[in-house]
C-alpha positions in Angstrom: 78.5 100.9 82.1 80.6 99.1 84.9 84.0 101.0 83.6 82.0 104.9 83.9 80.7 103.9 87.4 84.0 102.4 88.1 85.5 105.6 86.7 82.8 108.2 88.5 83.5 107.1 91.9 87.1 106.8 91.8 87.2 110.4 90.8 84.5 111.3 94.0 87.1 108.8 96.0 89.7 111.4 94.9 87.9 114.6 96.2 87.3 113.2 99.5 90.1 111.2 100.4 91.6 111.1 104.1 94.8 113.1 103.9 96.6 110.3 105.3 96.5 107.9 102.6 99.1 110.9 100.8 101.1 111.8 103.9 101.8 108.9 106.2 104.4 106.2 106.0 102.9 103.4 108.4 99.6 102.8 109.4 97.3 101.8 112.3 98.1 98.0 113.5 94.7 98.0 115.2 92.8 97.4 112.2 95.3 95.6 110.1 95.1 91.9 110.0 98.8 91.0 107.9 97.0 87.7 106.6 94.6 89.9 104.3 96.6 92.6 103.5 95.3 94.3 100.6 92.4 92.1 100.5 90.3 93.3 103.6 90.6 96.9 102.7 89.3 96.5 98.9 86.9 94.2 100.9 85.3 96.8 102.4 86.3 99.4 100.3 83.8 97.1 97.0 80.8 97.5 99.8 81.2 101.0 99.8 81.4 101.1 96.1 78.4 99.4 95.8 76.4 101.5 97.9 78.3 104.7 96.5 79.7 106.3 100.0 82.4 108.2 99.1 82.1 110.5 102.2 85.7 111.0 103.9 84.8 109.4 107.4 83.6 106.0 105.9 87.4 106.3 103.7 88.8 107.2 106.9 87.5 104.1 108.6 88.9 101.3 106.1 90.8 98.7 107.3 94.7 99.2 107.0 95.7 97.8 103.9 99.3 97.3 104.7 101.2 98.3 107.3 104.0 100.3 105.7 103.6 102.3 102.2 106.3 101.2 100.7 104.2 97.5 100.4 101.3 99.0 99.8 98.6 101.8 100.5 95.3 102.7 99.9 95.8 104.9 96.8 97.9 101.3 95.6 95.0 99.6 95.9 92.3 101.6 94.6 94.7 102.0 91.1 95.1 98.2 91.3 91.3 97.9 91.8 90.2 100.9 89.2 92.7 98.8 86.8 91.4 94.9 87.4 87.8 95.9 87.3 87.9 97.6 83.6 89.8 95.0 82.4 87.9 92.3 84.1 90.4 91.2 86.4 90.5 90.1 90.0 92.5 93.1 92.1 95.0 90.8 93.0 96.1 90.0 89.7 97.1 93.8 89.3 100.3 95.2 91.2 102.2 98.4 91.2 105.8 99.1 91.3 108.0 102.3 91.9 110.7 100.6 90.3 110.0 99.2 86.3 112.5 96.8 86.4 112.2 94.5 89.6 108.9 93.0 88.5 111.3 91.5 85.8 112.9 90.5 88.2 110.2 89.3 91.0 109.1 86.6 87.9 112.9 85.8 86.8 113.3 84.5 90.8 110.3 82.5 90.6 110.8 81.1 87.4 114.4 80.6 88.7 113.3 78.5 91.8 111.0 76.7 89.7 113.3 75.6 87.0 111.3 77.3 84.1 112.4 79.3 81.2 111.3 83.1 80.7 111.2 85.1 77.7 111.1 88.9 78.1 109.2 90.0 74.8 108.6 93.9 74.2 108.1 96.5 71.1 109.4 100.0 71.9 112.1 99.6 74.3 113.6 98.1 77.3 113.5 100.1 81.1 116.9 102.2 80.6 118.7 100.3 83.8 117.7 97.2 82.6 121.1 95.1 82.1 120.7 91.8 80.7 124.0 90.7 81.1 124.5 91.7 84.6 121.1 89.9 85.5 121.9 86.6 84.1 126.1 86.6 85.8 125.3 88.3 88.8 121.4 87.5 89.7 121.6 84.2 88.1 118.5 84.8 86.3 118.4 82.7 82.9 116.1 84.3 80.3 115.8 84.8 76.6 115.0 88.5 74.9 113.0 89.1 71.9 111.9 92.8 70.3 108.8 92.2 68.2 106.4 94.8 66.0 103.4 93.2 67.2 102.1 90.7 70.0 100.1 89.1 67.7 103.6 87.6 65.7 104.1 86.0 69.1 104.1 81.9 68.9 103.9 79.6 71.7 107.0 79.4 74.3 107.9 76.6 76.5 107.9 78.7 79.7 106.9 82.5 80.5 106.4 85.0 78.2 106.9 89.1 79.6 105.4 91.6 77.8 106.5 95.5 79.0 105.5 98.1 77.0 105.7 101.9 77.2 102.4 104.0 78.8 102.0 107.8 78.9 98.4 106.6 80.0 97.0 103.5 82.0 96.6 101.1 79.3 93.8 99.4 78.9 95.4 94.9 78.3 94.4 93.4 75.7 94.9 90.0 77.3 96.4 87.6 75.1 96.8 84.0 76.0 100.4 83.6 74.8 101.6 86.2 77.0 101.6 85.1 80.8 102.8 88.8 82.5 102.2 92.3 80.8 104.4 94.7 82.5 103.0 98.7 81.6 106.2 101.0 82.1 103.7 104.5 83.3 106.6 107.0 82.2 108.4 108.6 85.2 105.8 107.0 87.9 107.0 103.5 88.3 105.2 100.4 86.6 101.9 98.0 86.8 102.3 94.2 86.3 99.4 91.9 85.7 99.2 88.6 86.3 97.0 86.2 83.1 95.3 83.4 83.6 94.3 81.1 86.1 97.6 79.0 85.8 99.7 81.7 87.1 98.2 83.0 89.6 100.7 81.0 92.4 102.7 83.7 91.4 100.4 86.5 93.0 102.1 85.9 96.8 106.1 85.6 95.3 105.5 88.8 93.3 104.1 90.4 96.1 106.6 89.0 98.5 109.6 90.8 96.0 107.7 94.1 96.3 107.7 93.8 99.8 111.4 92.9 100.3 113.4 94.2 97.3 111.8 97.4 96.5 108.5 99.2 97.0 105.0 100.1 95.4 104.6 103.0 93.5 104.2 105.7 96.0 101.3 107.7 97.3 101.4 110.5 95.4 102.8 108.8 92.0 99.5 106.7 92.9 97.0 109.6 92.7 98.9 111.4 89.5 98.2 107.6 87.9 94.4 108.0 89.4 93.5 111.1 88.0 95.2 110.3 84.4 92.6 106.8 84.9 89.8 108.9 85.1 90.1 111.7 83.3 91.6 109.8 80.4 95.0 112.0 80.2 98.8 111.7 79.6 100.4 111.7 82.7 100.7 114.9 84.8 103.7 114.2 87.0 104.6 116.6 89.7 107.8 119.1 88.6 111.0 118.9 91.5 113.7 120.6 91.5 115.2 117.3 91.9 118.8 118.5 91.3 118.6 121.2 93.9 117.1 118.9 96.0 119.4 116.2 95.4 122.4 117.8 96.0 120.9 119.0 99.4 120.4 115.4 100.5 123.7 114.4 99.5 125.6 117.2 101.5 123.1 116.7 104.6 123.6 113.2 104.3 127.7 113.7 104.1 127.5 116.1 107.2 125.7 113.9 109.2 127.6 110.7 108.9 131.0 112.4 108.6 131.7 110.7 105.8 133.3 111.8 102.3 132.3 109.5 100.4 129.2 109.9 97.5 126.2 108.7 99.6 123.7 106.6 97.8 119.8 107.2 98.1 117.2 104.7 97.5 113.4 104.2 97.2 113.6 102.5 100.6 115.8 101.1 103.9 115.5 97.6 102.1 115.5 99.2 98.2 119.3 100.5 99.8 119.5 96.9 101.7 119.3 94.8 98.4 121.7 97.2 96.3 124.4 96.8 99.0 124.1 92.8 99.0 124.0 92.5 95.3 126.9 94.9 94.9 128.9 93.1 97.4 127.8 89.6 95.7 128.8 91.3 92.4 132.7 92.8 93.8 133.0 88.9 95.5 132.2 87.0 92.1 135.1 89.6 90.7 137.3 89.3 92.9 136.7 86.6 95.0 135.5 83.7 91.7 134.2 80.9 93.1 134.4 81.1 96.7 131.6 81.3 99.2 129.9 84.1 100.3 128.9 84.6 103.7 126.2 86.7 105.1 126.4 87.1 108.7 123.0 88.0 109.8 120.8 88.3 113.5 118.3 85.7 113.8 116.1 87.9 115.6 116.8 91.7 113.8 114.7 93.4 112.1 112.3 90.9 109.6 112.9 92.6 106.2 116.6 92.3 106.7 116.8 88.7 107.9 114.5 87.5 105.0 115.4 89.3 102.1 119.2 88.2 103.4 118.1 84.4 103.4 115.6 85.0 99.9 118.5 85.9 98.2 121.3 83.3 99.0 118.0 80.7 98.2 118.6 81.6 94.5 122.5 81.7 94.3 124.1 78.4 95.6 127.4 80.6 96.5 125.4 82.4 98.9 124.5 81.1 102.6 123.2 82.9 105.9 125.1 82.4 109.1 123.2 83.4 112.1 124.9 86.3 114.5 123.4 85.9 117.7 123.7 89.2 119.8 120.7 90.0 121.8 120.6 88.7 125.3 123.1 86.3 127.0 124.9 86.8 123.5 127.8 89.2 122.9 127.9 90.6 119.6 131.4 91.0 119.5 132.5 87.4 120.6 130.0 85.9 118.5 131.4 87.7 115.2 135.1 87.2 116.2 133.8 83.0 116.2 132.2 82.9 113.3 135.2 85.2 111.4 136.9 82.2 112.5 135.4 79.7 111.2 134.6 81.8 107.8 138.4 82.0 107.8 139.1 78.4 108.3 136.6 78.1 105.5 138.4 80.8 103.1 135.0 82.1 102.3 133.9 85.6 102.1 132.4 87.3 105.3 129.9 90.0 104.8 128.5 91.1 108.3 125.0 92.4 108.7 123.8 93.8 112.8 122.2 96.5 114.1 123.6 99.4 116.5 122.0 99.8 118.8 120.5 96.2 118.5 116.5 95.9 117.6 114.4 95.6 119.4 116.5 95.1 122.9 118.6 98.5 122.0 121.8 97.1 123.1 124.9 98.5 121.8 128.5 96.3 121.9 132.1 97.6 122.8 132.9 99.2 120.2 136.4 99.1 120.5 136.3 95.3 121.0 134.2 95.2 117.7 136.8 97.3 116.0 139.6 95.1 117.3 137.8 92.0 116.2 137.5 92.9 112.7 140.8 94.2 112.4 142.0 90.7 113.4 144.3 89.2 110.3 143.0 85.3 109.8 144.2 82.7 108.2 142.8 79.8 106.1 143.4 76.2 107.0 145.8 76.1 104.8 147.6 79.5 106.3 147.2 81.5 103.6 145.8 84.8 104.7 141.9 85.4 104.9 139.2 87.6 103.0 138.5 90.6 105.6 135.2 91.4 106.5 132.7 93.8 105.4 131.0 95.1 108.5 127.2 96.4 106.9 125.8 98.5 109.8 122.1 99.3 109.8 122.3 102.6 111.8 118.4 103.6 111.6 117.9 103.9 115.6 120.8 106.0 115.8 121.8 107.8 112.7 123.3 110.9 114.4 126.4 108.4 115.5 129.8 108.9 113.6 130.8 105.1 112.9 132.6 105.9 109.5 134.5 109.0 108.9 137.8 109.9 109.3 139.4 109.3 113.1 136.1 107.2 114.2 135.8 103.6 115.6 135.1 101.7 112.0 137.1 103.8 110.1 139.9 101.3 109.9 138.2 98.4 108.8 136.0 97.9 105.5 132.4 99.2 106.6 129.0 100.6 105.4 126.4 102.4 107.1 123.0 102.6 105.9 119.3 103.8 107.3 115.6 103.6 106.4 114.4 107.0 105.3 110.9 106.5 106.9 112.5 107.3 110.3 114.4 110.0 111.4 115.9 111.2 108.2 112.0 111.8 106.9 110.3 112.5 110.0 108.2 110.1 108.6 107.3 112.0 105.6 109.0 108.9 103.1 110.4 106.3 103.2 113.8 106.8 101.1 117.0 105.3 102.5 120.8 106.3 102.2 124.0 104.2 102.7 127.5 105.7 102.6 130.8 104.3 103.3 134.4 105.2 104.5 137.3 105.5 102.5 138.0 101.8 102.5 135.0 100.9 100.7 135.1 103.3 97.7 135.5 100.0 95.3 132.2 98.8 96.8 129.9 101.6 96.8 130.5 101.7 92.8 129.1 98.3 93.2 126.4 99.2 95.2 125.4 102.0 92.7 125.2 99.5 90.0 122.8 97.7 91.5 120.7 100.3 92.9 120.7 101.8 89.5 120.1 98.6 87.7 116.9 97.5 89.9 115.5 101.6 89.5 115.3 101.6 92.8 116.5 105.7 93.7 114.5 107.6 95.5 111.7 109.8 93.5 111.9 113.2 93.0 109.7 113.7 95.8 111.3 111.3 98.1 114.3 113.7 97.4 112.0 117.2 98.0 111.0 115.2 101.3 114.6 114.5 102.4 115.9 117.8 101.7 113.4 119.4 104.1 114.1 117.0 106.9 117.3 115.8 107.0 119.2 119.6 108.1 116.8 119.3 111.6 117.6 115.4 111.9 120.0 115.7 114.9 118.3 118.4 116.7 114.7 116.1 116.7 117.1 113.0 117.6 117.7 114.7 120.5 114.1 116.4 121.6 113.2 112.8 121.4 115.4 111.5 123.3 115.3 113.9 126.2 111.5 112.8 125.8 112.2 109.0 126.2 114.7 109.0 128.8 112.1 111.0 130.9 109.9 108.1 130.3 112.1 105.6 130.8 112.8 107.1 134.1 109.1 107.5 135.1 108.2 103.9 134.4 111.2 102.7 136.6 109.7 104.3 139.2 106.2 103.7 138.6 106.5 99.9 137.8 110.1 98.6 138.5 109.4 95.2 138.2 109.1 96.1 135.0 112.3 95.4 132.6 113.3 98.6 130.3 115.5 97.9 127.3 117.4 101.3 127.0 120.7 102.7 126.6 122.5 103.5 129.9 123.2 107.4 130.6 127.2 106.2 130.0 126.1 105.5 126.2 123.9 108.6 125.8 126.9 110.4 126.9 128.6 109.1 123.9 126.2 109.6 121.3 123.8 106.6 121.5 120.3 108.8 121.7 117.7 106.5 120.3 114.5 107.7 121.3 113.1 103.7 120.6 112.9 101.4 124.1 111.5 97.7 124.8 109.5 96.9 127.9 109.2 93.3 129.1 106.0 94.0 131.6 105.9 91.9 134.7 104.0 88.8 134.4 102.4 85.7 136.5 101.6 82.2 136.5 102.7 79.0 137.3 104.0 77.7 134.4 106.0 79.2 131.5 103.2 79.1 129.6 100.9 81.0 131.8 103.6 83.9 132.5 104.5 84.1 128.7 100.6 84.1 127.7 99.6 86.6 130.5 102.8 89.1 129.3 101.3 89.4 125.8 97.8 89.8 127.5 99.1 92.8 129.3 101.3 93.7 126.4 97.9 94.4 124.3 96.0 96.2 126.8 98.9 98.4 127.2 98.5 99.5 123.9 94.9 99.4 123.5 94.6 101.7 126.7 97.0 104.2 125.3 95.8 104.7 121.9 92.5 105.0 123.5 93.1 107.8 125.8 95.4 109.5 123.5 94.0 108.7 119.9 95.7 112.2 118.5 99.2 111.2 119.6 99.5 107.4 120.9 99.1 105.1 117.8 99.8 101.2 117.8 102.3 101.4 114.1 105.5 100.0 113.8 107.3 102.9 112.7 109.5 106.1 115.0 111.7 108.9 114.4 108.4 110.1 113.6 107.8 114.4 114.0 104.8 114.1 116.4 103.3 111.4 119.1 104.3 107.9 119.9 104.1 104.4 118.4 103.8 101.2 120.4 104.1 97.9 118.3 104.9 94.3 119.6 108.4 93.5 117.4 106.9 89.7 117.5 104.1 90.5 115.5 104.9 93.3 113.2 108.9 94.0 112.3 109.6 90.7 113.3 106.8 88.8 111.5 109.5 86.5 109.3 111.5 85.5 111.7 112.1 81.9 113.2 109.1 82.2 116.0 112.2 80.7 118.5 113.9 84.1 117.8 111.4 86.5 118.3 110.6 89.1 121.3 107.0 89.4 122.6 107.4 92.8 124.2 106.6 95.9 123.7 108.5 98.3 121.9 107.9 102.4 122.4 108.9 105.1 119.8 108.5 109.0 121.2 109.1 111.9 118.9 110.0 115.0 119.7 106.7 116.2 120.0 104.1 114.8 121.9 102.0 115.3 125.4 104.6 113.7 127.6 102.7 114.1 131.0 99.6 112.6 129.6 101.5 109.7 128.6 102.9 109.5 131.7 99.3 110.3 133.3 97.7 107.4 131.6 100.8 104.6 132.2 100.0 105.1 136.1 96.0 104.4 135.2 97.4 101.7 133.3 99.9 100.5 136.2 97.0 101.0 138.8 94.9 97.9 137.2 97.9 95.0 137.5 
């Protein structure tokens, strides 16, 4: 009885769902608490089961459930939930993935830091990317395989046992105590794990934690095609794309935007694309380089995902180590990368460099002819042989208009990628599908890079690539709209409230391409002490943002995201894209994104209400 009303109001959940749990990327910080993800929304989403309210304004009214998509989403959640309660399970024992093979890999890394041996058991056949060898010599996961007829055959195993199996339906598990993780491969939609038992249920947060740095959940829509085949009892219905039409268009936008000629590279996400380039490069340096170190040069204070999926993955290879790049500030990105290339020099290690142009979230942008002279620089060891060059890894997302790589332009003489996160400008917000390309030094490396995107099945969908291909050719032109939009802001608040401190480009960088339509404002403050000042800032930071999504709840939303196609988005980088990093490092201000789109003058109408009570 439980599994038909579970069934029966999924399917009245599905008629009536907000259309934003399909179409948006990032979600509403207001009612998001980071501490419950997932768990507050099923929360209250279990009371209105209960009392059978499917109407579309109690949906509407849930509690965020995660504050970007590609860690999770409503739809996520309710397939997770419809999923644990027929089986019996608690929801958070249940997790999707786009990708089939990196929840493999999400309990390989546990079992990895944990010293304990894995066996990956299955009956029909393997993910198609999934390389065993390349896992074990480049990931440095340890594992054994085994292909059985039945799970039953199955003795017990000093360790972990995987089960994956094949699914044109949702399976319903037959839970086995010998098995620990069943992995169900759901054709072309992406895969579910679930956790058994009690004793292994500390690996809930790690598995979660790899879905949220190293790939992404099974999208929205991939989501409801899994829903409807769990309630209607059906093969799965997937969506038909012209995904080689649509492919190619992304390829050739992508190649005219950056100037590049290079094949770019597409995946599921900025960090999906983030993770391929780092295992690629980790691959080409154990090739080439065997047995020296590998050096990732990293900002403490950049963006979260980057600086902790950078530090989660030289914790599992002892080749691997993070060297922090100061370069926001009092700090010069340029002097501090031609000290550390240095002493990475002195050390004949291998120097792969990881920043941000412009820098977030204080938008600053280096020399960039210093920059291009300081990795040109030759080095030598201590022992005077001649050093490794760098690899100079630039996230590009703020401004992905800028030609960095192609022939003629600043980094096109050094060994350089450029990469950006899809849910921005590239997809208006529509996706959240990355690209990286590379210049013509680097062809070696993006064959790497491939690999490894390839092997974790982490591409962009077919819709991911229908999205793209209808965004990316306008790309440039919003760039700009927005811009214009944010430099007229800029401008009003510097006359409005100048003791306020605006973190933008100067019209001298503009001039030269630098059009990010993302600034940071450090609000004036008082007190006596530190203390005081820094505790009535993020007072006054918060009522900034609570005034203007108030006033303006169609356009001004507190969400981390930008490059969006209509409104603006406030967020606090300290508390949202900043929410792993060292609390020393982090920037308690407020960061603005405007599109190309929005009600400028009420914006502006609404700051002076706002400036008018400090």
């Amino acid at each position: 009885m439980e599994t038909i009303n579970t069934l029966h109001y999924i399917k009245e959940v599905l008629k009536n769902k907000p259309t934003d749990w399909l179409n948006l990327t990032t979600h509403r910080l207001d009612i998001y608490e980071e501490e419950q993800a997932k768990t507050q929304f099923l929360d209250e989403f279990e009371i209105l089961y209960k009392t059978n309210n499917t109407e579309t304004t109690a949906l509407s009214k849930l509690p965020t459930a995660y504050d970007y998509i590609r860690l999770g989403h409503p739809l996520s959640c309710i397939l997770e939930w419809g999923i644990a309660k027929i089986n019996q399970l608690n929801p958070e024992n249940v997790i999707s993935f786009s990708s089939k093979v990196v929840p493999i890999l999400a309990i390989l890394r546990k079992n990895l830091l944990a010293k304990k041996n894995t066996q990956i058991v299955y009956t029909n056949e393997l993910p198609d990317s999934f390389n065993a060898e390349m896992i074990q010599y480049i990931y440095g996961y340890p594992f054994e395989i085994q292909k059985v007829d039945n799970i039953t055959a199955l003795s017990k195993f000093e360790g972990s046992t995987i089960f994956i199996s094949q699914e044109s339906t949702i399976p319903s598990f037959d839970l086995d105590s010998t098995i620990d993780f069943y992995i169900s491969n759901l054709a072309d939609l992406g895969s579910i794990l679930v956790v058994n038992s009690e004793q292994n249920e500390d690996y809930i947060s790690e598995i979660q934690h790899v879905r949220r740095r190293e790939t992404i959940a099974m999208t929205p829509s991939n989501c409801l095609t899994a829903l409807h085949s769990l309630v209607e009892n059906t093969v799965f219905d997937t969506p038909k794309n012209d995904i080689k039409n649509n492919k190619s268009v992304v390829l050739e936008s992508i190649t005219t935007i950056t100037g590049t000629t290079s094949k770019p590279l597409v995946g599921s996400s900025g960090l999906s694309i983030q993770y391929a380039i780092m295992m690629g490069l980790i691959h080409d340096a154990i090739e080439n380089h065997k047995g020296k170190a590998i050096k990732f040069i990293v900002p403490p204070n950049c963006y979260g995902g980057t600086n902790d999926q950078a530090r989660r993955v030289a914790a599992c290879l002892d080749s691997v180590t993070i060297v922090d790049l100061p370069v926001d500030g009092d700090n010069d990105m340029v002097s501090s990368i031609d000290r550390i290339l240095d002493t990475v020099a002195k050390e004949d290690a291998i120097p792969y460099i990881i920043a941000e142009i412009p820098t977030n979230p204080r938008v600053e942008v280096p020399d960039l002819v210093q920059l291009q002279a300081v990795l040109s620089k030759k080095r030598q060891t201590a022992t005077g042989a001649t050093a490794i060059d760098p690899v100079f890894i630039l996230d590009q997302t703020f401004c992905p208009n800028v030609l960095f790589l192609g022939e003629g332009k600043i980094l096109s003489t050094v060994r350089a990628i450029s990469y950006a996160s899809g849910s921005k400008f590239p997809s208006g917000g529509k996706c959240t599908a990355g690209y990286v390309v590379g210049n013509a030094k680097v062809d070696a490396l993006m064959d790497k890079i491939d690999l490894h995107l390839t092997l974790c099945d982490n591409e962009a969908t077919p819709l991911q690539y229908e999205l793209l291909a209808q965004q990316l050719p306008s790309m440039n032109q919003r760039i700009q709209e927005a811009y214009k939009n944010t430099r007229e802001f800029v401008n009003f608040i510097h006359k409005t409230l100048p003791a306020a401190k605006i973190n933008f480009v100067s019209e001298a960088l503009a001039s030269q391409g630098f059009t990010p339509s993302v600034f940071s404002l450090d609000l004036p403050t008082k007190g006596t002490t530190d203390e005081e000042r820094e505790a009535y800032k993020r007072a006054l930071n918060l009522r900034l943002i609570d005034l203007m999504i108030t006033k303006i709840p169609n356009e001004s939303k507190y969400c981390v995201s930008y490059g969006q196609l209509k409104g603006c988005y406030w967020t606090i980088p300290a508390t949202s894209t900043q929410g792993t990093t060292k609390e020393g490092d982090k920037d308690y201000i407020a960061r603005v994104a405007l599109s190309p789109d929005m009600d400028l003058e009420l914006h502006k109408k609404v700051f002076l209400e706002f400036v008018s009570t400090i």
